[in-house]
C-alpha positions, 0 to 999 in steps of 0.5 A: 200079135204085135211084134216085140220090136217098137218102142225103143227108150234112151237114158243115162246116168249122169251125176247121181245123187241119193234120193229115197222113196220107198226103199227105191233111192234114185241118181239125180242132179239138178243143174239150173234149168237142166235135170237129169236121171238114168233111166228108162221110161217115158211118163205122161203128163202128172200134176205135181200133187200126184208126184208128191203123193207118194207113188212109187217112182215119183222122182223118175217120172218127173225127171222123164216129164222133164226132159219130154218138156211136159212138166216144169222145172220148178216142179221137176225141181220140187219133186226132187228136192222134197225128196232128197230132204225128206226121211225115206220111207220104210220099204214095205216087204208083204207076205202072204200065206195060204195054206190052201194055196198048193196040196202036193204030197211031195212024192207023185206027178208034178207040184205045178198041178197042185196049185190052186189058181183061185187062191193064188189070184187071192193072194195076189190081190191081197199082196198088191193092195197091202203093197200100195194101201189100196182097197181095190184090186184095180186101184192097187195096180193104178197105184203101181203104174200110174201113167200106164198108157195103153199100148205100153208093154209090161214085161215080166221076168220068171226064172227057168233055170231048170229048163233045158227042153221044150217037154220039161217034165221034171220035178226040179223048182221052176216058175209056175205059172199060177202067179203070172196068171193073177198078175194078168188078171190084174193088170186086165182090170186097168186095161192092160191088153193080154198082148202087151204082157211079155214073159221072157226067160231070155237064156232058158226054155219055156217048156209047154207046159208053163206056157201051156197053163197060162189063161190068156190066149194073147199073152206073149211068151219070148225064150227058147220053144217061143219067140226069140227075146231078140238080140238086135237092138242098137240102143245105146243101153242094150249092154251091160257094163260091168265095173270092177273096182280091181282086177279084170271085169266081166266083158259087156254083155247084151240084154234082149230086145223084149227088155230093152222094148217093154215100158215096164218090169216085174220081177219074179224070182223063186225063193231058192237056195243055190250050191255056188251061190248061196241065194237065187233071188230077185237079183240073180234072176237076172243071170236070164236076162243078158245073154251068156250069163256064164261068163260071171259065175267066176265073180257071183259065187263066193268060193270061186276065185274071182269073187270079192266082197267089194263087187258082185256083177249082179249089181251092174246088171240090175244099174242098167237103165232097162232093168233097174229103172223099169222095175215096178213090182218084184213078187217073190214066188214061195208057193213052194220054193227050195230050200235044198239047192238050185236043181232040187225039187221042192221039199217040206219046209220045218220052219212053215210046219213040215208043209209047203212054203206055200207064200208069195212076197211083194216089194218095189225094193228088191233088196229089201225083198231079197233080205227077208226071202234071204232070212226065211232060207237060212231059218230053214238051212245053212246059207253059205258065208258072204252069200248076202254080199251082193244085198249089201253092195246093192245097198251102197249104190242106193239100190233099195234097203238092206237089213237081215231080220227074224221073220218069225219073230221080232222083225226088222227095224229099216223093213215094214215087213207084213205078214197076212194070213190069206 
């Protein structure tokens, strides 16, 4: 296998200015002949056509072009500048239900064996077409990352919180295996190698039985029971700075080597309330991604005492060039979440007809995302005041679309949100 230890990537965030395209909003300065972007990613060569055509992270990619001196500045330029004038697009949030997607009873065995692999995989494909207007699997995960080059790693971020041993064999919410299995088989279909798809839960265990369901014998698993994510990077964005505006900030935190050396990112939180924090969505995921997470439950969780409605740690940690920069797709796993709290086990849903949630999201914004998986929870149950602070922050950084909708009915009016019947 080849070892997590390669590509290394160099960025910085230098006079950001707002740029909008699909519910993403980028940092950018152009300064004469000199234009930068934090970030993440080195792109290949892309034609100006291509950029202005609407694919997700065209702005970054062209200022990446730049600074590799493989496009000009005046295309550079022009990309920027269309879209600073431009009208952003709506983010698309997709959801997509099956009701045959899982048929567990609530009460024997494990919920994860209950999950029908085929229906996931359709669902997955339904997602990802609806998500970038395609008619084809392959065409949609083309779309997602255009400039893919072989040997790039995709790095994709599942939530294990509830894992503490190798044998997991509770029934508490964790990531299933089922959605990472039909994302690979997706990104197959662009020849994407099995070896270079990295699941990581940087903090957690992998138990056995996770891994051990995964169908593809070369897909890299980095966490506790697998290989270690790696802490040894001098790249200059390997941490997380965190800036409160008043008072003590959380220290520096690191973020591991798999993140830091993967091309790409997919975030897959679960959809599921938590007791202190209210949510644990696609943000909070990232409490797996930095080591000793801990440290910022004081600043996360409303009720404590260095909480404020002016600054929330999650937002720095998804600023950080590894993370918000490399982020393509965020899927939301609502096979069955839980609604009852972070170590429950998932519970019939009232609001999806005392039955399992049985959904999956899609977005490339994930405050957009976060939004409306926020608004399914709290027609399910009572949510915690201020929960949704760190959604609002995010918005004012120009990190992606904020609204709070009604789902079930009317809608939202800054969100396509798309609902399919699969």
């Amino acid at each position: 296998m080849r070892s997590v230890h390669g590509m290394k990537t160099e960025a910085k965030d230098v006079n950001r200015r707002k740029v909008y395209r699909r519910g993403f909003i980028r940092g950018a300065a152009i300064a004469g002949a000199g234009l930068v972007l934090g970030g993440g990613l080195l792109y290949g060569r892309r034609s100006l056509a291509a950029l202005l055509a609407g694919n997700q992270g065209s702005v970054d990619r062209a200022i990446r072009d730049h600074r590799r001196d493989q496009m000009s500045d005046a295309d550079a330029q022009a990309v920027v500048a269309a879209y600073m004038t431009g009208a952003p697009d709506k983010p698309r949030v997709i959801h997509v239900h099956s009701g045959q997607a899982t048929n567990w009873d609530f009460a024997s065995g494990y919920y994860g064996d209950y999950v029908d692999q085929d229906v996931v995989n359709e669902m997955v494909d339904r997602g990802m077409q609806e998500l970038t207007d395609t008619s084809t699997v392959a065409d949609a995960w083309r779309a997602l990352i255009p400039t893919y080059a072989s040997g790039e790693a995709i790095a994709v971020k599942v939530n294990l919180n509830n894992s503490n041993r190798c044998s997991d064999d509770d029934i508490e919410i964790d990531a299933l295996i089922h959605p990472v299995n039909a994302v690979v088989r997706g990104l197959k279909q662009i020849g994407v190698a099995e070896e270079d798809v990295w699941v990581y839960d940087a903090v957690r265990r992998i138990p056995y039985r996770f891994s051990d369901g995964c169908l593809y014998a070369d897909v890299q698993f980095f966490g506790g029971c697998r290989q270690s994510p790696g802490w040894s990077s001098n790249d200059p964005d390997a941490y997380v700075t965190f800036h409160r505006p008043s008072g003590s900030s959380p220290p520096s935190m690191r973020i591991p080597d798999v993140l830091i050396n993967a091309a790409y990112l997919i975030n897959m939180p679960i959809m599921k309330t938590h007791d202190f924090a209210g949510v644990s969505l696609s943000f909070k995921n990232h409490l797996g991604t930095i080591i000793d997470p801990g440290e910022l439950h004081d600043y996360i969780f409303p009720t404590w005492s260095r909480f404020g409605t002016d600054y929330n740690p999650l937002v720095d940690i998804c600023k950080n060039p590894h993370v918000g920069a490399k982020t393509v797709l965020a899927i939301g796993d609502g096979l069955f979440g839980a609604w009852g709290g972070y170590v429950a086990p998932p519970m019939p849903w009232t609001t999806f007809g005392d039955e399992a949630s049985n959904s999956l999201f899609f977005a490339t914004d994930q405050v957009a995302l976060d939004s409306v998986i926020y608004d399914f929870l709290a027609a399910e149950t009572t949510i915690m005041d201020n929960a949704d602070c760190y959604l609002s922050l995010a918005a004012d950084a120009g990190m992606g679309t904020f609204e709070h909708g009604d789902p079930w009915g009317s809608g939202y009016d800054q969100i396509n949100y798309v609902r399919i019947e699969a």
